[in-house]
C-alpha positions in Angstrom: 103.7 105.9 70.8 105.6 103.5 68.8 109.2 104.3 68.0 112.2 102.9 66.1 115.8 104.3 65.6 117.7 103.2 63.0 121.2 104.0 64.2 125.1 103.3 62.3 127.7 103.7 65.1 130.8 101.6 63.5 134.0 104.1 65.2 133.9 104.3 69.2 130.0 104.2 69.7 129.2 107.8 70.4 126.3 107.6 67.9 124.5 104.4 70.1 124.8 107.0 73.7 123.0 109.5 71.9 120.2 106.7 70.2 120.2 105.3 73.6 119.6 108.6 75.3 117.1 109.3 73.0 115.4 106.4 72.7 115.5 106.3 76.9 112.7 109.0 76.5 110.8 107.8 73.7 110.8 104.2 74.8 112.4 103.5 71.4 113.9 100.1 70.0 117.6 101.1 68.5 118.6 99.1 65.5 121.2 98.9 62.6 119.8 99.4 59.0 120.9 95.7 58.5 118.3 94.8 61.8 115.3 97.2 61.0 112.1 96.1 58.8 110.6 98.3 56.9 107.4 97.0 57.9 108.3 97.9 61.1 109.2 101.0 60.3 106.0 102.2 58.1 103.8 101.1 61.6 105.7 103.2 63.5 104.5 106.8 64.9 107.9 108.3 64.9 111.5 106.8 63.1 115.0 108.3 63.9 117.8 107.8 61.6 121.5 108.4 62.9 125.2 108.0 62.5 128.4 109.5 62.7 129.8 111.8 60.0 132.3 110.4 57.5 134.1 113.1 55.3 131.1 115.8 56.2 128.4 112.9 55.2 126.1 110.4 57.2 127.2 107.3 57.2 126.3 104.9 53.6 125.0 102.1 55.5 122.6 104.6 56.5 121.7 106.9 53.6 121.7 103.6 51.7 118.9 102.0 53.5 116.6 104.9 53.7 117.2 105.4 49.6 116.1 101.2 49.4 112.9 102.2 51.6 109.7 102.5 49.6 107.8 105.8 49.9 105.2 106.1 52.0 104.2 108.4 55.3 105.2 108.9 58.8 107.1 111.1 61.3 110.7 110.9 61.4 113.9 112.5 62.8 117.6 112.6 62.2 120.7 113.1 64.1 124.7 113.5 63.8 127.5 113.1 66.0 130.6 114.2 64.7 134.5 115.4 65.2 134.1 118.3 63.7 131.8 121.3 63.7 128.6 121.4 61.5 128.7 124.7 59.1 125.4 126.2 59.7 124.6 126.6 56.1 125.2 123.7 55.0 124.3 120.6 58.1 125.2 117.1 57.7 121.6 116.0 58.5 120.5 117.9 55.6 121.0 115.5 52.7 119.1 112.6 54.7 116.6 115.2 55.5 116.2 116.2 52.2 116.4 112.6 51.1 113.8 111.4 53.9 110.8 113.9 52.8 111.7 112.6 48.9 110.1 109.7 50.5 107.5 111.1 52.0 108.5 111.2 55.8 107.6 114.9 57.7 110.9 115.5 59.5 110.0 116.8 63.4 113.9 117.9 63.6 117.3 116.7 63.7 120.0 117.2 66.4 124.0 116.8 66.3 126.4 117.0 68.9 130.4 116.8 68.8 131.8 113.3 69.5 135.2 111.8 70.0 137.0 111.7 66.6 140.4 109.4 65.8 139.9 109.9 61.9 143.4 110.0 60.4 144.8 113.5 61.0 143.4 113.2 64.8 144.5 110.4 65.6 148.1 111.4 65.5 147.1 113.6 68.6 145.3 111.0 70.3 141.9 112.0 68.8 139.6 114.8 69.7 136.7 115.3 71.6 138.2 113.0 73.8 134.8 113.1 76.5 132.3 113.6 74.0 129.6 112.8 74.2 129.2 113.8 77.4 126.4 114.4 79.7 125.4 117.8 78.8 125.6 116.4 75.3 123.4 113.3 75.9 120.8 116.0 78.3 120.3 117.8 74.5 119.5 114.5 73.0 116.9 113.9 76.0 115.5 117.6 75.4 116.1 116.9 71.7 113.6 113.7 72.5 110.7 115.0 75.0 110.5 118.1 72.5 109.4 115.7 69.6 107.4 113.4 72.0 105.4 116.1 73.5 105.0 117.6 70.5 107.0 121.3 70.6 108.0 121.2 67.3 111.4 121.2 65.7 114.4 121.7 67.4 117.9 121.6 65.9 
């Protein structure tokens, strides 16, 4: 199975260990938005799209680059790492997800997990999440992974 993740981890790399961990079980290439082709991308059985979470949003570099991608077909999946909590009624993968069927993509699942955060009112304190993510977060991310590579169906 061929697999790409396009992944935006600009703040402490948090979002890169969970791409990494993820693409460890897929046998994935990891690339920015700036690094991936869309040729590549529309070969490929199964594409990932990541970042952190910026003011309760995916990164723009991100949501940018899938908006720029022309439609066609194929099997894709999202995931988050973030400071804060996700509210379950509204997630942040939701707008990308939304966003990546516009385009035709089926969405298998996304995942999120919590992630060391230094935006502004943290990083008075030091930051939060200070060990995040750690390795029972990056374990999810593999369960996250064999899940959509065997085929289990969505997981969140």
């Amino acid at each position: 199975m061929k697999v790409v993740i396009v992944c935006v981890s600009v703040s402490h790399g948090n979002t890169r260990r969970v791409a990494d961990s993820i693409g460890q079980v897929l046998g994935a290439r990891v690339v920015s938005p700036e690094e991936a082709d869309p040729a590549e991308l529309s070969g490929a059985d199964l594409v990932g799209f990541g970042s952190g979470v910026f003011y309760s949003r995916l990164h723009p570099r991100l949501t940018d680059f899938v908006k720029a991608l022309p439609n066609g077909r194929g099997r894709a999946f999202v995931f988050a790492t973030s400071g804060l909590p996700e509210v379950p009624p509204a997630p942040f993968t939701r707008p990308l997800v939304r966003l990546l069927e516009g385009k035709g993509f089926e969405v298998e699942g996304s995942f999120s997990c919590r992630a060391f955060d230094t935006w502004t009112p943290f990083k008075l304190v030091g930051g939060i999440n200070k060990r995040r993510p750690n390795g029972e977060d990056l374990a999810a991310a593999q369960a996250f992974a064999e899940r959509l590579r065997d085929g289990r169906g969505p997981a969140s």
